[in-house]
DSSP file (Angstrom, degrees, kcal/mol; ACC not computed):
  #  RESIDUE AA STRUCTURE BP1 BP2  ACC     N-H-->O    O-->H-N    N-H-->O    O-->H-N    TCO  KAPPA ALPHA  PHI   PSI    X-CA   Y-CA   Z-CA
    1    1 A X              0   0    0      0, 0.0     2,-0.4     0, 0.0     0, 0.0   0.000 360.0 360.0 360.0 137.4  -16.7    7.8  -11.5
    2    2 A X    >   -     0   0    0      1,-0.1     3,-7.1     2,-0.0     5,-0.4  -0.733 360.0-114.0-104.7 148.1  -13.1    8.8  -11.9
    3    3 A X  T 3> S+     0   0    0     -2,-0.4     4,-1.6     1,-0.3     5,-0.2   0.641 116.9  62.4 -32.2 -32.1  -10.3    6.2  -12.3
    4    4 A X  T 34 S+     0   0    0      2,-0.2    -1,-0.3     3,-0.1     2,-0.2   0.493 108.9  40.9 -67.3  -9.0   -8.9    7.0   -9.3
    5    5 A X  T X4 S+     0   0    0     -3,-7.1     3,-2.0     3,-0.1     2,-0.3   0.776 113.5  56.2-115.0 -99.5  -12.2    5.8   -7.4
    6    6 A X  T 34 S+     0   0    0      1,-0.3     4,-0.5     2,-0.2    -2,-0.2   0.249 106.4  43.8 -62.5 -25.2  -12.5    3.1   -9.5
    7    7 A X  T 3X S+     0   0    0     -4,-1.6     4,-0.7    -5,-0.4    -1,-0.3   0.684 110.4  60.1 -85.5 -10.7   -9.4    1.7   -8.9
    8    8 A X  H X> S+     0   0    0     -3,-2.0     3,-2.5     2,-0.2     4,-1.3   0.992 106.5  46.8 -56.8 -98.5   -9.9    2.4   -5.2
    9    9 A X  H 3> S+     0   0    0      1,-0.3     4,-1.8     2,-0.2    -2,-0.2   0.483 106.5  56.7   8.8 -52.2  -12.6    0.4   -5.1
   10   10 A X  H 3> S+     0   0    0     -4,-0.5     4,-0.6    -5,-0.2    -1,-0.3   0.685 105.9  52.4 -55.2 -37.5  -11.0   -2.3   -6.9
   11   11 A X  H <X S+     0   0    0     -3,-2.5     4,-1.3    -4,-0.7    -2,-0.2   0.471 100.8  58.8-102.2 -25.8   -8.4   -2.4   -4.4
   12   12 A X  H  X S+     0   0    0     -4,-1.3     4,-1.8     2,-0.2     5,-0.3   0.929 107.0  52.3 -87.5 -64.2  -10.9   -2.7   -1.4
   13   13 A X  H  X S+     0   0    0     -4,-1.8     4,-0.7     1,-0.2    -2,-0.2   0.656 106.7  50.3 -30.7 -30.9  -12.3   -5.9   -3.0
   14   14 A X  H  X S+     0   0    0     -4,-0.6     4,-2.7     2,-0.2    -1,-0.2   0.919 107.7  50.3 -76.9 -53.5   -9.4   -7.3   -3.4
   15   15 A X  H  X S+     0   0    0     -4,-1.3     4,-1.6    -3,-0.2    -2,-0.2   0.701 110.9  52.8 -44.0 -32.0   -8.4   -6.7    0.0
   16   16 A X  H  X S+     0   0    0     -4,-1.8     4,-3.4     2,-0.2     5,-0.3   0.859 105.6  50.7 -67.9 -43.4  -11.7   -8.2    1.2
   17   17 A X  H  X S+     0   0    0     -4,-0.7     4,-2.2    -5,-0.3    -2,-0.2   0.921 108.3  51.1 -75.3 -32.7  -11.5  -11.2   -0.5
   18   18 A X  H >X S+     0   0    0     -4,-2.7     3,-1.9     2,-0.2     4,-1.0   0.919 112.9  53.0 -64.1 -79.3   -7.5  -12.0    0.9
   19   19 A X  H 3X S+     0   0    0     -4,-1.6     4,-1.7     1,-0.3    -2,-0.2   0.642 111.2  38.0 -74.7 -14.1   -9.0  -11.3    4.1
   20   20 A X  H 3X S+     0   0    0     -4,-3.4     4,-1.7     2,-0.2    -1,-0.3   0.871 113.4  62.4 -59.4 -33.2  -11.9  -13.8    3.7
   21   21 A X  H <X S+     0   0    0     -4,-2.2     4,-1.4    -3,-1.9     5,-0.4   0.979 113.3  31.8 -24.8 -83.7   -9.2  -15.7    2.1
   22   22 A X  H  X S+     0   0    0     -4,-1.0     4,-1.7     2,-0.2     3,-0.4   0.936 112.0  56.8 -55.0 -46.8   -7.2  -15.8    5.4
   23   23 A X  H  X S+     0   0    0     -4,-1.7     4,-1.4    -5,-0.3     5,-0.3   0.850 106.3  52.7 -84.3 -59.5   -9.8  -15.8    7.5
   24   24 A X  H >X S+     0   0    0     -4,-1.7     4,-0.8     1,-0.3     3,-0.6   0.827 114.4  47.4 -37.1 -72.6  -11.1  -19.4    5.4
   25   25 A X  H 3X>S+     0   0    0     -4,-1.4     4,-1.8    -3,-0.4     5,-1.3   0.768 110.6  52.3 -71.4 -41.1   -7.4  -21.0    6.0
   26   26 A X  H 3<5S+     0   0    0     -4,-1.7    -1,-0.3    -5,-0.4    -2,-0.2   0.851 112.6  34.9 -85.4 -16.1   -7.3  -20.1    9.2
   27   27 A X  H <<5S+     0   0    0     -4,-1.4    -1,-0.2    -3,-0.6    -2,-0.2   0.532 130.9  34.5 -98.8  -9.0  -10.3  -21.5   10.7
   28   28 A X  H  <5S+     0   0    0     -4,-0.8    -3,-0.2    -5,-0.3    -2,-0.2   0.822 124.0  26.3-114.2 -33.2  -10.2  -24.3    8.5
   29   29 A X  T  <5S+     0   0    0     -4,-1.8     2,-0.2    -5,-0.1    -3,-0.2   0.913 102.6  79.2-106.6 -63.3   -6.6  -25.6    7.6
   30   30 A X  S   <S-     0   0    0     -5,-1.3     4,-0.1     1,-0.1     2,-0.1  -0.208  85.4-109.7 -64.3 125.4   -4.6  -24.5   10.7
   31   31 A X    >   -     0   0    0     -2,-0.2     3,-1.7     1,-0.1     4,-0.3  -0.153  12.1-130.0 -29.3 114.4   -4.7  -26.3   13.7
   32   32 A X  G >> S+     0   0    0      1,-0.3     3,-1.8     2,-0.2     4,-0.7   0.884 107.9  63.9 -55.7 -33.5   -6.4  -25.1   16.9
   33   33 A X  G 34 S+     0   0    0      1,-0.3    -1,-0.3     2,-0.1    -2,-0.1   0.276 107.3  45.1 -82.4  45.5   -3.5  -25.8   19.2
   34   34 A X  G <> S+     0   0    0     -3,-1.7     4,-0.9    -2,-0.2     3,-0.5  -0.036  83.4  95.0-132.0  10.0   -1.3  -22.8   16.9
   35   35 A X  H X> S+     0   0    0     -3,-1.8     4,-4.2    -4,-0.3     3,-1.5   0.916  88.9  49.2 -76.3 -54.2   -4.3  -20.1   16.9
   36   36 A X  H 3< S+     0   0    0     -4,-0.7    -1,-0.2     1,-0.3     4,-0.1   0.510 108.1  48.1 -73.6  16.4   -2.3  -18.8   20.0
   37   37 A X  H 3> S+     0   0    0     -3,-0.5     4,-1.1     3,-0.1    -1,-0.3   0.468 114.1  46.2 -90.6 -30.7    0.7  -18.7   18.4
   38   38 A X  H <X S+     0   0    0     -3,-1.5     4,-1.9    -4,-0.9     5,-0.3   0.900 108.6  55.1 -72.7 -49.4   -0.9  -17.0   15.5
   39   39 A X  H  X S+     0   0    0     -4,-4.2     4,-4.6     2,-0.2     5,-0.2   0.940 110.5  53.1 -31.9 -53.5   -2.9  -14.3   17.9
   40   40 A X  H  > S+     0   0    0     -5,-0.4     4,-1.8     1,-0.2    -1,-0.2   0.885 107.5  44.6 -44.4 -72.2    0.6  -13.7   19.2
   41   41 A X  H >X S+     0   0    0     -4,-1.1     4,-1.9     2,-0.2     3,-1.3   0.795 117.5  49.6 -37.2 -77.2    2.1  -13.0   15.8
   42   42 A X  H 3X S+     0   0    0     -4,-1.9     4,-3.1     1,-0.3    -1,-0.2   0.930 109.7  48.3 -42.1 -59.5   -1.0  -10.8   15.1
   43   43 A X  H 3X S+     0   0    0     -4,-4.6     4,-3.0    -5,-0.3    -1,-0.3   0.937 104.2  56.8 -38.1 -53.2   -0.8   -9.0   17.9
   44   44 A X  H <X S+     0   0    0     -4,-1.8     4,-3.7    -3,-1.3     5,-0.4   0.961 101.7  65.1 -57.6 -48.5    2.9   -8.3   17.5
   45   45 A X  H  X S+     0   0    0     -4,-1.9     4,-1.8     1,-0.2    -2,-0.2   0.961 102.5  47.2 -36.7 -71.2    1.9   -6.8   14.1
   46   46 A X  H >X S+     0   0    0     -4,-3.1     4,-2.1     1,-0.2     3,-0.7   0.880 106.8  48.5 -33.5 -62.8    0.1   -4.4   15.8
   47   47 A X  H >X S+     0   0    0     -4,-3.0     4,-1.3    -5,-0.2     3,-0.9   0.991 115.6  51.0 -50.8 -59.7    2.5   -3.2   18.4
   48   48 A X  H 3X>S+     0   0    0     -4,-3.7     5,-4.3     1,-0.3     4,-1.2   0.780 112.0  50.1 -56.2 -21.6    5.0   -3.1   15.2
   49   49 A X  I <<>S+     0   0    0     -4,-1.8     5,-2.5    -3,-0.7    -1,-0.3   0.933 119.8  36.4 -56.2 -56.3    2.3   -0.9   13.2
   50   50 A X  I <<5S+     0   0    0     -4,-2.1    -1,-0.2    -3,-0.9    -2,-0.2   0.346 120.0  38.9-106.9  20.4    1.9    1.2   15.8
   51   51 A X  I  <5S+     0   0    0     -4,-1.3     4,-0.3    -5,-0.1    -2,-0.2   0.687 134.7   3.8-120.0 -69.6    5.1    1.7   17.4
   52   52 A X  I  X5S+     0   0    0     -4,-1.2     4,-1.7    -5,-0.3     5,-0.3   0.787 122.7  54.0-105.3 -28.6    7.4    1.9   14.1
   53   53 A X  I  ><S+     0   0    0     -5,-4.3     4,-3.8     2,-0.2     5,-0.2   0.989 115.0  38.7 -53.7 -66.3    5.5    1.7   10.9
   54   54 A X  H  ><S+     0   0    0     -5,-2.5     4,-1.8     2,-0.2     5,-0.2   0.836 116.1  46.9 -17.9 -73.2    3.1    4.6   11.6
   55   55 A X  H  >>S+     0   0    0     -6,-0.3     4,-3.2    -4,-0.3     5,-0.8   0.970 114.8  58.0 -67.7 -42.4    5.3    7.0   13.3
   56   56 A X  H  X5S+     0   0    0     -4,-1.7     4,-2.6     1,-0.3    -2,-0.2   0.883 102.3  45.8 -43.1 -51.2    7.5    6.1   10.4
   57   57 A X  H  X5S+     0   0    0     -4,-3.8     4,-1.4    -5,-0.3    -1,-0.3   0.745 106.0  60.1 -82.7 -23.4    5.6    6.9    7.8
   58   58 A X  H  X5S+     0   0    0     -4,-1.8     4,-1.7    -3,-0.5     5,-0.3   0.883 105.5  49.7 -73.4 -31.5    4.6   10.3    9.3
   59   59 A X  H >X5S+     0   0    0     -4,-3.2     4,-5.2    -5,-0.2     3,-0.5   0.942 109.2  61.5 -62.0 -55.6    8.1   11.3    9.3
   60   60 A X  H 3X<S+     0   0    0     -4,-2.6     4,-2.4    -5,-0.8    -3,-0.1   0.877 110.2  30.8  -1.5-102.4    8.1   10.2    5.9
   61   61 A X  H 3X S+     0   0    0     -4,-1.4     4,-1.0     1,-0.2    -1,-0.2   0.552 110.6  59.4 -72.9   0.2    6.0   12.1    4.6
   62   62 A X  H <X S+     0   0    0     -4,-1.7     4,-0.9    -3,-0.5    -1,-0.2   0.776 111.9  51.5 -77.0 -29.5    6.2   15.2    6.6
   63   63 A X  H  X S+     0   0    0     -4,-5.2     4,-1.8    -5,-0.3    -2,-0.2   0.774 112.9  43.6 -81.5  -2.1   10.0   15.0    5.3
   64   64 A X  H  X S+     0   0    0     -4,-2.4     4,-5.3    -5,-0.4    -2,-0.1   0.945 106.8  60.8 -57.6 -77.1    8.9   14.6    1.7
   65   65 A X  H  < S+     0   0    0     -4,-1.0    -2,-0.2     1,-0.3    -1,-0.1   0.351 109.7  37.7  -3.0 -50.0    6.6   17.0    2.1
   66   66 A X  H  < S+     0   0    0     -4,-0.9    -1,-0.3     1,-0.1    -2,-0.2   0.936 121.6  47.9 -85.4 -64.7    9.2   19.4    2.9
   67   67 A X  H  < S+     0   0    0     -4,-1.8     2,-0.5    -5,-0.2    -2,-0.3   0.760 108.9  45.6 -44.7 -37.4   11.6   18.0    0.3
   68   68 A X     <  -     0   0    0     -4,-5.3    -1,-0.1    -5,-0.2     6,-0.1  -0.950  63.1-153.8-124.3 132.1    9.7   17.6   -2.7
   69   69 A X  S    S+     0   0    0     -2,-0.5    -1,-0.2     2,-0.0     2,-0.1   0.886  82.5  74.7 -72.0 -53.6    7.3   20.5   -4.0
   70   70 A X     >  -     0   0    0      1,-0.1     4,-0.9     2,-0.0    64,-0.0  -0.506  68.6-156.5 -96.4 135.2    4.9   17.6   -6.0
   71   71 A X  T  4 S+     0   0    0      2,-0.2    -1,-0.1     1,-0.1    -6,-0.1   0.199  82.7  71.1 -89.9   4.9    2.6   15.6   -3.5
   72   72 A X  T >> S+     0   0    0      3,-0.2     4,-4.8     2,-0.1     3,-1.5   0.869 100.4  37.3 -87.1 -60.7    2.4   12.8   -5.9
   73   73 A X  H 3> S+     0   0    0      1,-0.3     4,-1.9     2,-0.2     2,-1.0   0.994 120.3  46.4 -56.7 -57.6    5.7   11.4   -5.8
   74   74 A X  H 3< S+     0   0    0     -4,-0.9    -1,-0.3     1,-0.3    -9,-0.2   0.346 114.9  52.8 -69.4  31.0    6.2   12.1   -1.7
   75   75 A X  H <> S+     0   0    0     -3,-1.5     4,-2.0    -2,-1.0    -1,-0.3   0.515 112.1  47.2-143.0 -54.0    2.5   10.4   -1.6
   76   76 A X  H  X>S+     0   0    0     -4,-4.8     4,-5.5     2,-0.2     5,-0.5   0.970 111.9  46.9 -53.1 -55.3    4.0    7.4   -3.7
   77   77 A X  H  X5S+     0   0    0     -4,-1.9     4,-2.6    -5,-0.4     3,-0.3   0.937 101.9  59.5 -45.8 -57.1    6.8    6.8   -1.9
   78   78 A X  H  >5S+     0   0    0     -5,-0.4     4,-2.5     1,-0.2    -1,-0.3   0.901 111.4  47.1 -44.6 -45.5    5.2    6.9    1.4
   79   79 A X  H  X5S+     0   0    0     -4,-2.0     4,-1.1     2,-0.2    -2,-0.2   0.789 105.4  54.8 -64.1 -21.0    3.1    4.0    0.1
   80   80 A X  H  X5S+     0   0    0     -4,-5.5     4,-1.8    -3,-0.3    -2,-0.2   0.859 110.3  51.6 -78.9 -24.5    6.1    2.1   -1.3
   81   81 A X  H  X<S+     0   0    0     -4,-2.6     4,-5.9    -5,-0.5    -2,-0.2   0.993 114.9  40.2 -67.8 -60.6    7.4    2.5    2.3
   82   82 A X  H  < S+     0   0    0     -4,-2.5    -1,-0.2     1,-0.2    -2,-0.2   0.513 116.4  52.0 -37.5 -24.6    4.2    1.1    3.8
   83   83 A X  H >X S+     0   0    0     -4,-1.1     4,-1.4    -3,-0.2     3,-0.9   0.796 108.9  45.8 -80.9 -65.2    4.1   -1.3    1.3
   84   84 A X  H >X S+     0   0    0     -4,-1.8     4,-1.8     2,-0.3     3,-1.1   0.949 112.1  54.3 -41.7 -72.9    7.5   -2.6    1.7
   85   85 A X  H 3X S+     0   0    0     -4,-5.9     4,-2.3     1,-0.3    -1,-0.2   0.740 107.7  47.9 -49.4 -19.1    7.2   -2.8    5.6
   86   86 A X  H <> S+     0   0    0     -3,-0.9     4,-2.7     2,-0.2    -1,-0.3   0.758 106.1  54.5-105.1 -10.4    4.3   -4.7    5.6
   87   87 A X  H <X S+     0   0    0     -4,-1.4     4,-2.1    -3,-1.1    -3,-0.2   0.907 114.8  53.0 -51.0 -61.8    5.8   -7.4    2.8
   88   88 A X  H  X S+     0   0    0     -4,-1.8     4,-3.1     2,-0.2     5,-0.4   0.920 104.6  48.8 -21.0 -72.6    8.5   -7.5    5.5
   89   89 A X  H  X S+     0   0    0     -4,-2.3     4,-0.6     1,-0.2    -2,-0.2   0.921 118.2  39.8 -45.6 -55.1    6.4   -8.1    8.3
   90   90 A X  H  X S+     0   0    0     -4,-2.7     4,-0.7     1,-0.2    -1,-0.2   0.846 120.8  35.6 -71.0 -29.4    4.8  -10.8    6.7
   91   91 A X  H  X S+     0   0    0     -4,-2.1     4,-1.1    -5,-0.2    -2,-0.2   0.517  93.2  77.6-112.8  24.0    7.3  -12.5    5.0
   92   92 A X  H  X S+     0   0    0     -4,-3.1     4,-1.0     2,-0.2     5,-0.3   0.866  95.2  53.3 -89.8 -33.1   10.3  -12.3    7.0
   93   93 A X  H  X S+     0   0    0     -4,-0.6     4,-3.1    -5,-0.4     3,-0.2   0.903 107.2  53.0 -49.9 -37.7    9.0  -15.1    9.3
   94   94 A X  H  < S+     0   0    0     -4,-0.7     4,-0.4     2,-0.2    -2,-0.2   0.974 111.6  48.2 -58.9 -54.8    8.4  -17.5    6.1
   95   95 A X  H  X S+     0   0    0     -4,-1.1     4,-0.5     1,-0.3    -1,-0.2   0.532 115.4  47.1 -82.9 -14.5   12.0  -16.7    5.3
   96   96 A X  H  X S+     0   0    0     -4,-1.0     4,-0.7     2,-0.2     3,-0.4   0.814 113.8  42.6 -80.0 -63.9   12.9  -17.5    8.9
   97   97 A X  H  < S+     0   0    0     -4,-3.1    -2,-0.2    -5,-0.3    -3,-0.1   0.556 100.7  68.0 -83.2  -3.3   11.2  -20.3    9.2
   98   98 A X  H >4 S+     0   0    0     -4,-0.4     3,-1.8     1,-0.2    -1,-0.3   0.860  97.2  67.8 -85.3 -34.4   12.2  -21.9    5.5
   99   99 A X  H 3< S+     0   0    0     -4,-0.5    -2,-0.2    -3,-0.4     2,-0.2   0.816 109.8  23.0 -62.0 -35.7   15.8  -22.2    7.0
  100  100 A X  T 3< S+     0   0    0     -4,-0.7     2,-0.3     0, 0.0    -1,-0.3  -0.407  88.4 138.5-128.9  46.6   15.4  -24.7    9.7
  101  101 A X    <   -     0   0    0     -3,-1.8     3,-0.1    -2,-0.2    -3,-0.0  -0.835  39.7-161.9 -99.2 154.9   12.3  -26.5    8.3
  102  102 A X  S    S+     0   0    0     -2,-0.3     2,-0.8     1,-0.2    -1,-0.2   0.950  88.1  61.9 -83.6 -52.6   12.2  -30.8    8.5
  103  103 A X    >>  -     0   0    0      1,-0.1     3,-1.6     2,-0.0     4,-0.6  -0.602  65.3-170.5 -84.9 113.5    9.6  -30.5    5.9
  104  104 A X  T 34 S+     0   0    0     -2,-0.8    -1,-0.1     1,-0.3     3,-0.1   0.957  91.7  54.7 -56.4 -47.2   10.4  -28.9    2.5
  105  105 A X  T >4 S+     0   0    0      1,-0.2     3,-0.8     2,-0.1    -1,-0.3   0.559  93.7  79.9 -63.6  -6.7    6.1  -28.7    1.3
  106  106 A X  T <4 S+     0   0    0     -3,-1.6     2,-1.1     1,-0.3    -1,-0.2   0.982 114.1  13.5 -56.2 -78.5    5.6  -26.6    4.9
  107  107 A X  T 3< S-     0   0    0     -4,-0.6    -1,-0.3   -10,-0.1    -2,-0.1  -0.579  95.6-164.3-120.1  82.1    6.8  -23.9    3.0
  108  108 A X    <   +     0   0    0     -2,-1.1     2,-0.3    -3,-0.8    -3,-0.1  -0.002  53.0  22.7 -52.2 148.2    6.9  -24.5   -0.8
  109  109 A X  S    S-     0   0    0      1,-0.1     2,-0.4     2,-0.0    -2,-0.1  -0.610 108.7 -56.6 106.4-146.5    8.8  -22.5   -3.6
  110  110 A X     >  -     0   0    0     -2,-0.3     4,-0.8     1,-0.1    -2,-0.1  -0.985  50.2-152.0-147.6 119.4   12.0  -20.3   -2.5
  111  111 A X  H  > S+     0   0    0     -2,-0.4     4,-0.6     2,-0.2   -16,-0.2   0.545  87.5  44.7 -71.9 -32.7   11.0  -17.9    0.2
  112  112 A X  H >> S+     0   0    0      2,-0.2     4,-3.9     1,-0.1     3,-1.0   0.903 109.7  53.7 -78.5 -42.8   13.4  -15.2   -0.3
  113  113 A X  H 3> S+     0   0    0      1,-0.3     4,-2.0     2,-0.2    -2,-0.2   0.805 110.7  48.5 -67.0 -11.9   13.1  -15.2   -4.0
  114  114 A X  H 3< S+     0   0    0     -4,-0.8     4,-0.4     2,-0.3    -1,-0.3   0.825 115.4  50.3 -66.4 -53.9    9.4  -14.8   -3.3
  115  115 A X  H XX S+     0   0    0     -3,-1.0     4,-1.6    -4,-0.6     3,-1.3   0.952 109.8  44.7 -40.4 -72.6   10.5  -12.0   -0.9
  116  116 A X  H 3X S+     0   0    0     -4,-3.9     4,-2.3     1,-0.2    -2,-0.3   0.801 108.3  60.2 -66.7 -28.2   12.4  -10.4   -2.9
  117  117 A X  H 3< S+     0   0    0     -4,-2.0    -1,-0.2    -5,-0.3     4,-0.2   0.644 108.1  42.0 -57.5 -25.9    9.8  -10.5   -5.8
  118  118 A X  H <> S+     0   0    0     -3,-1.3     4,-1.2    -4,-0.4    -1,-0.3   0.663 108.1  60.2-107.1 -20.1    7.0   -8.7   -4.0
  119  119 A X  H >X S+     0   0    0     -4,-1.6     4,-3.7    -3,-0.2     3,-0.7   0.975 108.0  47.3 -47.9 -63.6    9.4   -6.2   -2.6
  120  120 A X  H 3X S+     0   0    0     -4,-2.3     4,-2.4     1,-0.3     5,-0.2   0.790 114.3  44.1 -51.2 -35.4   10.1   -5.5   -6.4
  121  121 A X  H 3> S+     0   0    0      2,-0.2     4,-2.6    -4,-0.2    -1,-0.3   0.906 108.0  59.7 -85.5 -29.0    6.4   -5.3   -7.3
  122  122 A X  H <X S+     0   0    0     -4,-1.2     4,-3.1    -3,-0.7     5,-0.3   0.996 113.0  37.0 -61.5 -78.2    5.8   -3.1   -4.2
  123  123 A X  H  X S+     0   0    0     -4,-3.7     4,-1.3     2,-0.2     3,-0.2   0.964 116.7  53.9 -70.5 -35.5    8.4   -0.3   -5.5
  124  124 A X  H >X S+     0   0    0     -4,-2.4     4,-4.0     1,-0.2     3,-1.2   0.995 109.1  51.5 -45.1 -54.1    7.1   -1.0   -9.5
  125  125 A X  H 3X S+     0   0    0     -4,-2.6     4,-1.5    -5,-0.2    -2,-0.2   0.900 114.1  40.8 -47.0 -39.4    3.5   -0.2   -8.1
  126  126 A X  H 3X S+     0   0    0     -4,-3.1     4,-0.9    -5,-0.3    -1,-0.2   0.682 111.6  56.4-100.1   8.8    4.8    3.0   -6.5
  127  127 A X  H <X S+     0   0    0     -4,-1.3     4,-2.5    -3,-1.2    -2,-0.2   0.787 109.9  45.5 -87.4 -52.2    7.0    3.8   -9.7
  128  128 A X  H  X S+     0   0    0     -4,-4.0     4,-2.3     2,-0.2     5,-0.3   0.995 114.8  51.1 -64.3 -50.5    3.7    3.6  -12.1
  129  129 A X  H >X S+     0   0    0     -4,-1.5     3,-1.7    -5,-0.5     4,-0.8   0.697 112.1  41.3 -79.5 -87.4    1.7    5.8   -9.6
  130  130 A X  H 3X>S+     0   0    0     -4,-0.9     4,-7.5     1,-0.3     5,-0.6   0.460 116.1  50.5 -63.1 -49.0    4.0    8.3   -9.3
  131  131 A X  H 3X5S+     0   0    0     -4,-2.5     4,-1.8     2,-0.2    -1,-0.3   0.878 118.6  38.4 -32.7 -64.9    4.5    8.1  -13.0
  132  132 A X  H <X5S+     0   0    0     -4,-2.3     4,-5.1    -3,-1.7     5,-0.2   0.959 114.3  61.3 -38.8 -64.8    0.5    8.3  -13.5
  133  133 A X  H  X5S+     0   0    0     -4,-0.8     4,-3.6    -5,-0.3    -2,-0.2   0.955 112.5  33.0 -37.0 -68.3    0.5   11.0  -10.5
  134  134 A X  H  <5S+     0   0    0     -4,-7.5    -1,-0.2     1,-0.2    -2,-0.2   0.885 113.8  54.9 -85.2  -2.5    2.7   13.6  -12.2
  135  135 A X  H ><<S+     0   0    0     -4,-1.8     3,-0.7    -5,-0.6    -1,-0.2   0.880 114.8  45.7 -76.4 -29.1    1.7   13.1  -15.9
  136  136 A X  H 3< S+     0   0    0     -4,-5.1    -1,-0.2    -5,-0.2    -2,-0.2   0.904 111.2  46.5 -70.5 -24.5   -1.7   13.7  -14.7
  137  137 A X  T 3< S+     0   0    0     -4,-3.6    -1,-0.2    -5,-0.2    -2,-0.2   0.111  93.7 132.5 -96.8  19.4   -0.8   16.6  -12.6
  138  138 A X  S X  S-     0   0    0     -3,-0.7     3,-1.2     3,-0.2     2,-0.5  -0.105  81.8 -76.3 -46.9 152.5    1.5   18.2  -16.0
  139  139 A X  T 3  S+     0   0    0      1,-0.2    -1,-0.2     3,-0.0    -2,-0.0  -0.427 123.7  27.2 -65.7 137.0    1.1   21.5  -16.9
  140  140 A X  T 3  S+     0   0    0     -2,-0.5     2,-0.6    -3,-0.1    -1,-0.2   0.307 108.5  85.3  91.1  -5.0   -2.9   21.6  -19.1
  141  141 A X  S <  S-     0   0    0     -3,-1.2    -3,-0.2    -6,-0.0     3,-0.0  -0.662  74.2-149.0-145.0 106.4   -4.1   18.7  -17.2
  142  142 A X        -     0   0    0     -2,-0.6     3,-0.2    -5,-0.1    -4,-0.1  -0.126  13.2-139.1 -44.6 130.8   -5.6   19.2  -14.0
  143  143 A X  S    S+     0   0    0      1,-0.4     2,-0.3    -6,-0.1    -1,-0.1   0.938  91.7   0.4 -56.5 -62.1   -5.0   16.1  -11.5
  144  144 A X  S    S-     0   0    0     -7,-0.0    -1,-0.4    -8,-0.0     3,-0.1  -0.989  90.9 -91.1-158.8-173.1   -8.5   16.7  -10.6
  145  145 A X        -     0   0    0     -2,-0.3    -2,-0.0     1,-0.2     0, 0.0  -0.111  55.2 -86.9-106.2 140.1  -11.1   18.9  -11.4
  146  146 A X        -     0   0    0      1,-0.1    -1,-0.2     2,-0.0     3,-0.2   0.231  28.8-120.4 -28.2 159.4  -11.6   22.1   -9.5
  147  147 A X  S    S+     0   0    0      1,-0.3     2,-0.4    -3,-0.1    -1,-0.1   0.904  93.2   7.8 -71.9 -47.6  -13.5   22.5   -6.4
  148  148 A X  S    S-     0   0    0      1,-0.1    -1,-0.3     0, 0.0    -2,-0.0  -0.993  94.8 -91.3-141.1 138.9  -16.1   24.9   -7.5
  149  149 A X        -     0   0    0     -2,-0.4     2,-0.4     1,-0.2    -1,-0.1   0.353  42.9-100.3 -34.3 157.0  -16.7   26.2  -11.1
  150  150 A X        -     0   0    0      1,-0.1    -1,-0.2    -4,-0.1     0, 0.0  -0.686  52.1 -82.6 -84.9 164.8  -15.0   29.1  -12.5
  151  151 A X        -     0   0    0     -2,-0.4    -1,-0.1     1,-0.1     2,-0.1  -0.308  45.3-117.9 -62.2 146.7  -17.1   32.5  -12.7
  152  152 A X        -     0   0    0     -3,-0.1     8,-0.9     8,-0.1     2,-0.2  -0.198  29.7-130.7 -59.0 151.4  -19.0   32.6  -15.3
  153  153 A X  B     -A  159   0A   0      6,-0.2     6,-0.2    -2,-0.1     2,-0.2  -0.931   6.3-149.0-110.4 144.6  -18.2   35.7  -18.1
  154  154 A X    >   -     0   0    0      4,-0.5     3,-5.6    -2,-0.2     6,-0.0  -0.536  41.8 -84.8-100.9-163.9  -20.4   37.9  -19.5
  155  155 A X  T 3  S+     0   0    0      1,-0.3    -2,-0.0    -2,-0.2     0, 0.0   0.648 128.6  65.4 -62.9  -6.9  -19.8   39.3  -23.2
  156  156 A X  T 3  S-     0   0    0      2,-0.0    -1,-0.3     3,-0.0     3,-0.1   0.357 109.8-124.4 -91.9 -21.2  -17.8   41.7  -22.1
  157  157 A X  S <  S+     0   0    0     -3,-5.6     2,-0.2     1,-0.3    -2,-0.1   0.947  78.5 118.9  39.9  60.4  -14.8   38.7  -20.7
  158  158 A X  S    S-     0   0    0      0, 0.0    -4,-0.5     0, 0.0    -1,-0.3  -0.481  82.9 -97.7 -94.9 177.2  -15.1   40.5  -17.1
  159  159 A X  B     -A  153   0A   0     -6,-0.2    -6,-0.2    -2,-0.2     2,-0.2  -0.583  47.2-109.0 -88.0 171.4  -16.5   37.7  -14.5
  160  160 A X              0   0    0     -8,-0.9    -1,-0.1    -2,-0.2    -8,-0.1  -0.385 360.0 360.0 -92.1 171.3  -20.1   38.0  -14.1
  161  161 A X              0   0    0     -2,-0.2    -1,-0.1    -3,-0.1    -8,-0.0   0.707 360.0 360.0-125.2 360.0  -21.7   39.3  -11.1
């Protein structure tokens, strides 16, 4: 298994467990009369996904694409964007909603700095993979491994036939 699957992998488990993670808070801690206040909010996520994130991020990366020769970097970047929006999405209501709150423990900690802190890990995360991306993809080490073998040689160092 190559590191690149294995951290893949890694990264889907984690992602299962936050959303059994939410899923557990919401069906236990939030209140029934705000599940349609949340739906809304989901919902709106969706439209924003698929109305600006999406199309966004294909423009992206077809203008990387064009712009930068190495798919690794336009391939980070496009994630740091996705990454980024969706940090947004979620935590600009928290940051909204720490300004006019009666209760300070609603929304513990400091909301921006919080913000701004996962922003920051968002673009480090797409600074190391790109980093990773082109040192693997240097010249004498293959990013990954050929599709199909090379021909074989006979003694002669023609290919064989």
């Amino acid at each position: 298994m190559t590191t690149e699957r294995t951290i893949r992998g890694a990264l889907i488990v984690l992602a299962a467990l936050a959303t059994a993670r939410g899923g557990y808070l919401v069906l236990f801690t939030l209140p029934p009369r705000q599940w349609p206040a949340m739906l809304l909010w989901l919902a709106v996520g969706v439209v924003i996904h698929d109305v600006v994130l999406a199309p966004a991020s294909l423009g992206l990366g077809r203008l990387l694409r064009a712009v930068l020769a190495r798919g690794a970097v336009g391939n980070a970047l496009r994630g740091a964007w996705l990454g980024a929006a969706t940090v947004v999405l979620v935590g600009l209501p928290l940051v909204v909603g720490a300004r006019h709150r009666a209760n300070p423990t609603v929304i513990p900690g400091r909301p921006v700095a919080n913000l701004l802190l996962s922003l920051a890990l968002v673009a480090a995360g797409a600074i190391a993979v790109s980093l990773v991306r082109v040192g693997l993809s240097a010249p004498g080490t293959p990013a990954r491994p050929p599709a199909t073998p090379p021909p074989a040689e006979n003694r002669s160092g023609s290919p064989a036939e």
